[in-house]
N, C-alpha and C positions, 0 to 999 in steps of 0.2 A: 401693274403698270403696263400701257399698251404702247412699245417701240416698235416702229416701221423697221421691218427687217427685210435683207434679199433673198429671195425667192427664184428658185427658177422652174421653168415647168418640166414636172416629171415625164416618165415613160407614156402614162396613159394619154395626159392631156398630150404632148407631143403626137402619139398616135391620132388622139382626136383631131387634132390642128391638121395632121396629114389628111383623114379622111375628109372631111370638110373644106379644106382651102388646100389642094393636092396643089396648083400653082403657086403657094408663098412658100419660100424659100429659108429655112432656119439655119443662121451662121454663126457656126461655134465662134467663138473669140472675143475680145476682151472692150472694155469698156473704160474709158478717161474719164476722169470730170475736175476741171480747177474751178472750186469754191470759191467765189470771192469774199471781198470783205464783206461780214455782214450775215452771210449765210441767206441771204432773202429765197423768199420760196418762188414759183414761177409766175404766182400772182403780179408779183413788183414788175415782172420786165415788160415793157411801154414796146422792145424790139428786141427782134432776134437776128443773129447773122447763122449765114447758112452759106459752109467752104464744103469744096467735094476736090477732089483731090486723086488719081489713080498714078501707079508707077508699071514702070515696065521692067527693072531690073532692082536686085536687093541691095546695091550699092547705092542706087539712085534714092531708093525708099529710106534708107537707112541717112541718107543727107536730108530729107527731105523731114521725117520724122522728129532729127534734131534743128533744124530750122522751125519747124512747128513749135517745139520747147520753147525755143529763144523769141519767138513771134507769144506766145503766152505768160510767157514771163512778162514782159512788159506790158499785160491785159491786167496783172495786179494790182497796179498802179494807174491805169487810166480811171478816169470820175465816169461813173454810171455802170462800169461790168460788174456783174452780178456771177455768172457761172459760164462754163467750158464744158461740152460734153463732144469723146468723139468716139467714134464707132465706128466700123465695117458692116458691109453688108455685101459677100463677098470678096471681091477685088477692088472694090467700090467703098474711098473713105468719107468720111463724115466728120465735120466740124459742126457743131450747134451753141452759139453765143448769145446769151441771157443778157440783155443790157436793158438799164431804166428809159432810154429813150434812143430813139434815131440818131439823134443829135449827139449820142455819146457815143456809141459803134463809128458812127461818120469821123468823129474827130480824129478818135484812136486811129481807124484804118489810114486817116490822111497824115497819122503823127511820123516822126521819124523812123523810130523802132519796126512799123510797117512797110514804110518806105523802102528799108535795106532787105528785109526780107523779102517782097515782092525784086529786087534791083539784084538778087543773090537766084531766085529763082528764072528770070530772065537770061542772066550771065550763063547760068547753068544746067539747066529746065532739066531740072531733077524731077518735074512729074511730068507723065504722058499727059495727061490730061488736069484741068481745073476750073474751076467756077468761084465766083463766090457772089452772094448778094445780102442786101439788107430790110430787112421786112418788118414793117411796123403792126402793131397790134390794133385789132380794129375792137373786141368786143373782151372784156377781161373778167372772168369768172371769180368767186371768191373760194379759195381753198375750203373746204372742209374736212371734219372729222367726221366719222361717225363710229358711234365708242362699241367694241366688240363687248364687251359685258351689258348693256343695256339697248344697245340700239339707236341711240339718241343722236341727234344727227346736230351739230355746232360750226359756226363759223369759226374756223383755225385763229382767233386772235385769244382763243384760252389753252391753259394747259391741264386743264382738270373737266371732266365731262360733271354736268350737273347731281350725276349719283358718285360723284368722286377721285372716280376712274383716271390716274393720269394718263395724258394725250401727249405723244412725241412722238411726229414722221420726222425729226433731224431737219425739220427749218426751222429758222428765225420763227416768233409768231409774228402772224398776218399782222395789217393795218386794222384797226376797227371796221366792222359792216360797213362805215360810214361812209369808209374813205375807199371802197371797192365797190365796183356794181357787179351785184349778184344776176346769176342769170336765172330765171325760170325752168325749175326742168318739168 
């Protein structure tokens, strides 16, 4: 059976990444992601929201971080969030919001539960800095597999490769080809 597992890159490629792209920057540290209901993979989402976020002191972070929580918790329950990813890149944080449409990110952002968090960050601007926007998907690929035992390349709506081989990267399965447009590569 073929499971999608985390990987990270070792010593060599690391060195490789140095010599080659000497200006990109590798930052140790940790990674979030709140799954929503459903599990969809990143085909499903019609929009993404995109928060940045920096602090200037560990008190302020550390407010800031559990308002983040309590601003995600109530993304369980809004209609159309899909996934939560958030990360650093440096001092520099990262929110990335997986939603089926504009129209559901919009909502959520203007519901109440966002309202007090934006009105709690105001009162107390526990970050130095922030951003946030919402971006709609213009051209949407269809997930694949392609099965390490054979090579065989499938649209993610099976979970067994034609020579048998189970297929599992940990989504939901896709939508049928039908209901996705594939791109050309």
């Amino acid at each position: 059976m073929a499971d999608a597992a985390a990987f990270a890159p070792d010593q060599d490629t690391i060195a490789y990444g140095m010599e080659v792209l000497p200006q990109r920057l590798m930052t140790p540290g940790m990674v979030g992601t709140l799954i929503g209901p459903g599990n969809a993979g990143p085909e499903m989402a019609g929009a993404l929201s995109l928060v940045y976020a920096s602090f200037a002191d560990a008190e302020r972070a550390q407010h800031g971080f559990r308002a983040f929580t309590d601003a995600q918790r109530s993304m369980l329950d809004a209609p159309g969030f899909l996934r939560w990813i958030t990360f650093a890149d440096g001092p520099h944080g990262f929110g990335l919001g997986w939603w089926r449409s504009a129209d559901d990110a919009i909502a959520w952002s203007r519901g109440e539960a966002h309202r007090r968090y934006v009105a709690d960050q105001r009162a107390t601007g526990f970050e130095l800095s922030q951003y946030a926007g919402i971006f709609t998907t213009h051209t949407v690929g269809a997930r694949r597999y392609y099965c390490p035992r054979c090579g065989e390349s499938s649209v993610a709506d099976v979970s067994a490769c034609p020579c048998g081989e189970s297929l599992d990267d940990g989504f939901a399965p896709s939508p049928t080809p039908n209901d996705v447009t594939s791109l050309p590569l």
